[in-house]
N, C-alpha and C positions, 0 to 999 in steps of 0.2 A: 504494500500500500504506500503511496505518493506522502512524501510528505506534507504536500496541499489537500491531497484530500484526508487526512488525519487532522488537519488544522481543520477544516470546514464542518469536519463530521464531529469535532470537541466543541465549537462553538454553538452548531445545532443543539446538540444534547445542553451543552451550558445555558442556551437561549432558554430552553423549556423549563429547564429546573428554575433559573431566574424569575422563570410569570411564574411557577408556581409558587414559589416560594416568598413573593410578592402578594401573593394572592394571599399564604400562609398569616403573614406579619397585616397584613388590610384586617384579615379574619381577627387576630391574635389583638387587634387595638378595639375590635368590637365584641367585648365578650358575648353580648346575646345573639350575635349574628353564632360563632363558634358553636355555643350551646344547642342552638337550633342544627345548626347542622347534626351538629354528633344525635341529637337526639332523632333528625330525620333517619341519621344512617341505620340506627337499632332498630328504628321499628325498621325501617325495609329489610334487615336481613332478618326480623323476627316474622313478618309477613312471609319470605323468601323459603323460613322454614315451616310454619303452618301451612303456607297455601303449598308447597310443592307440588308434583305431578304426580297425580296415583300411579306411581310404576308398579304397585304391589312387591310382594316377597319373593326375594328371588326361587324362596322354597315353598310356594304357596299353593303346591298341587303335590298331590299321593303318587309318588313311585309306583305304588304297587296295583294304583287306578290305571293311572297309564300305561301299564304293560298289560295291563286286567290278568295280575296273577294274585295267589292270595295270602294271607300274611307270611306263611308257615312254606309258602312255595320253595321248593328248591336251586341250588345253582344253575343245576342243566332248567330246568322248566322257566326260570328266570331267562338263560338264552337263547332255549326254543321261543317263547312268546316275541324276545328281539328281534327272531330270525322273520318271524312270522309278519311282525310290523315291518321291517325291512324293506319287505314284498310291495308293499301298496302306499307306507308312506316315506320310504325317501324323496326327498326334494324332485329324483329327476323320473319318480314312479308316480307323486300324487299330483294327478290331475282335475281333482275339484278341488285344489284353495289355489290360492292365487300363488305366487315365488317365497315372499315375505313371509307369509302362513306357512306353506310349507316347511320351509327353514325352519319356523319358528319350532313349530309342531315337532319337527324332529329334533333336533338340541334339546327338547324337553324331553323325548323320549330313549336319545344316548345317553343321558344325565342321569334319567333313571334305572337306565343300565347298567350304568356305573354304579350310580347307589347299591344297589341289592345285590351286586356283583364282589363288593368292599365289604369282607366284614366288618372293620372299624366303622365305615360311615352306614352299615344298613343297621347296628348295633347304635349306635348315637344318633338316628332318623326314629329308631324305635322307641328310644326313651326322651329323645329332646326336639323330636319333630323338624330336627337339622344335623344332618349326614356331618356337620364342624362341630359337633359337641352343643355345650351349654352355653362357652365362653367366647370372648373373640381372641385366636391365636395371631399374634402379630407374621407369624410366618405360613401362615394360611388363608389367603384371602377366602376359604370359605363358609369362614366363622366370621367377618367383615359385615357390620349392619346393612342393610341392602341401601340407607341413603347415600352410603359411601361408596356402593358399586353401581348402581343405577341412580343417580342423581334427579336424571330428568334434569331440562335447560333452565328450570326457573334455579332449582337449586343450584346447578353449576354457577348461577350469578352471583349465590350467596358464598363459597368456593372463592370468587374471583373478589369478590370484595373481604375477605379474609384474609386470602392473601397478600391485599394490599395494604391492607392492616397491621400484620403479622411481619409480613419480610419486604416489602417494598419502601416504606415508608422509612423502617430505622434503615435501610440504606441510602435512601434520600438526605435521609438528616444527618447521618455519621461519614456520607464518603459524598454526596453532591452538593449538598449546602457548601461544606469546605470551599468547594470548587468554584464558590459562587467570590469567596475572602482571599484568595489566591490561587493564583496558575498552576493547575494540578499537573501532576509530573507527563500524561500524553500533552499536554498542553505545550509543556516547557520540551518537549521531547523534539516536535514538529520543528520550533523554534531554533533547536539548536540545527538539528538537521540542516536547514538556510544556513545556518551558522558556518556548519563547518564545509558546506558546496563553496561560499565564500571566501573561506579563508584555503580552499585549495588553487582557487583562481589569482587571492592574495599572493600565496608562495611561487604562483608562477609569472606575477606581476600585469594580471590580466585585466581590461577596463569589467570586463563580466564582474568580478566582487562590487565593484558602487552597485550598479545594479541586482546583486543578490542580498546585499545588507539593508539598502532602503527597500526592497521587497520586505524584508525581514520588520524592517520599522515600522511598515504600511499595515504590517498586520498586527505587530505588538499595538500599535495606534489605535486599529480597530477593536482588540480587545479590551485596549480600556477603556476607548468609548462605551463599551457595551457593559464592563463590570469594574464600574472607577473604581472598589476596595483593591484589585489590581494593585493600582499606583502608589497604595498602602504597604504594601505588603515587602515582605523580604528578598522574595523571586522577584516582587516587582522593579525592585530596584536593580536590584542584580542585573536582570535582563536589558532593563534601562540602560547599564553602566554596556554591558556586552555588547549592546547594539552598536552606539555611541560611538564606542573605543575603537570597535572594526570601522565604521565606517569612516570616522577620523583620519588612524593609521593609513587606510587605504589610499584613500584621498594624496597624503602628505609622499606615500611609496611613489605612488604614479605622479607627483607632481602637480595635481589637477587642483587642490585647496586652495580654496579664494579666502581673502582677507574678511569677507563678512561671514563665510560659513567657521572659520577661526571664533571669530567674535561669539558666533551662535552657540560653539560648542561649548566654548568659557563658561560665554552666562550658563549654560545648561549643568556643566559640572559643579558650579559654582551653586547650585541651586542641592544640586546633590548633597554637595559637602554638608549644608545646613540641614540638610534630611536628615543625615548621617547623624549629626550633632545633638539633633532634637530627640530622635525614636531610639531607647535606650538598646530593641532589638536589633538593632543595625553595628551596635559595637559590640555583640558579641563575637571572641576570635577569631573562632570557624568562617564568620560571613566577613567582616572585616579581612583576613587572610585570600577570602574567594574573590574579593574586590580589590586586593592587591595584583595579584594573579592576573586577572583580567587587564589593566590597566599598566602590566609591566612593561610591554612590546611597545604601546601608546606614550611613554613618558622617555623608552630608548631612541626613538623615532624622532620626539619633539627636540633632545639633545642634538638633532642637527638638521634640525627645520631652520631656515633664515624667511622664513613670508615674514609678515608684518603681523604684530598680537602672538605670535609663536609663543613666547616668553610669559605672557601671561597667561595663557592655555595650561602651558608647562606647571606652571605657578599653582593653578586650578586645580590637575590633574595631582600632583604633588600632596599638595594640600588634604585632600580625602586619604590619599593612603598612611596619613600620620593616626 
């Protein structure tokens, strides 16, 4: 997958979590709007589960009806009578019910075959009216309540709003919300990507790096148009700095650096510095040390820049890595 399309398809996904979670904090300022909701959601899954669909039991008919043998019937007589139904109601023998019916009719009638055929399940059908015992066996789905295997579509909706309840949501709020307060690492991942196609046209002194780094900034841009806590944040600065620094150096390698885009970067470092200074998470050493790193290439570079403003860039740049 493109590095573009990994940036597109995290901003999508981010886009959505953003309205909902907009939507969450709108809710969250209006308790009675909140309470109505949650209270709509209960009754509807409490309807969801009163009204379901009469699917009936899955074991809601006599084995021993439907073979028409009798209780005390034996093995072989149990699959003489099979053999016998066989004859007239396989699916592709019975020609009065329709496909559906037929099918149906017969799975009911291999089932009971199986039953009376299983001592254990015709022994457990004869005292608990269900070939699965009394209980439900986690490792047999045929002790499983039938609203858990035959649902019907109203309940599956109660199913899907449970789950959204259950696992959809605490990963909404413990792994997307994040995502909403800083650049979650596919985010930053796309980013470097550009980064480093970049800096491979840098080492080879190519004009392609201007153009792979301001790509790079046009979309760092866009994201924090779209989620300004971004700009807050530790990645966000970081990336800020990363951008910046390649695009700079670049500039200065190839010779191409104008006197006002010098000016531009200053004031921008220069704005940095004071980030720095201000947000106590921005000196601790680990990220202090990765904003060294970044800016080491960028301050060797400026040591023999002669444009005009070089020196005060230099100064700039200098400046943050104390």
């Amino acid at each position: 997958m493109s590095s573009q399309l990994k940036y597109n398809l995290s901003v999508a996904v981010l886009s959505v979590c953003s309205s909902i979670y907009d939507l969450y904090k709108y809710v969250k300022s209006r308790p009675n709007i909140g309470l109505g909701i949650g209270a709509s959601i209960v009754v509807i899954m409490a309807l969801l589960i009163v009204f379901r669909e009469p699917v009936g039991l899955r074991f809601d008919y006599d084995p021993y009806e439907v073979l028409g043998v009798e209780k005390n019937a034996t093995s072989r007589q149990v699959a003489s009578a099979y053999r016998r139904l066989v004859q007239t109601m396989h699916p592709d023998k019975n020609v009065d019910d329709e496909p559906e019916v037929a099918r149906a009719k017969f799975i009911k009638i291999r089932k009971s075959k199986e039953i009376l055929s299983d001592e254990k399940q015709r022994s457990n059908f004869d005292k608990y009216g269900n070939p699965g015992g009394p209980g439900i066996n986690l490792f047999d789905y045929e002790t499983y309540p039938d609203f858990i295997i035959n649902p019907g579509k109203k309940f599956l909706a109660f199913y899907g709003l449970l789950t959204l309840i259950v696992f959809l949501l605490p990963i909404f709020a413990l792994v997307l919300v994040p995502g909403l307060q800083s650049p979650p690492q596919w985010i930053r991942d796309s980013l470097y990507e550009q980064l480093l196609s970049g800096e491979k046209f840098l080492s080879e002194e190519k004009s392609e790096a201007v153009e792979t780094f301001d790509s790079a900034e046009k979309a760092w841009n866009g994201l924090v148009a779209k989620f300004p806590e971004y700009k807050k944040s530790i990645w966000g600065t970081i990336l800020t700095i990363q951008i910046l620094a390649r695009q700079t150096l670049t500039k200065i390698v190839l010779n191409t650096i104008t006197a006002e885009e010098i000016k531009k970067a200053t004031d921008t470092f220069n704005d940095i510095k004071k980030d720095v200074n201000h947000r106590s998470n921005l000196k601790e050493p680990e990220v202090l040390d990765q904003i060294k790193h970044e800016m080491k290439d960028l301050k060797n570079a400026l040591s023999d820049c002669r444009k005009p403003g070089a020196n005060k860039l230099a100064l700039a740049v200098s400046s943050i890595k104390k």
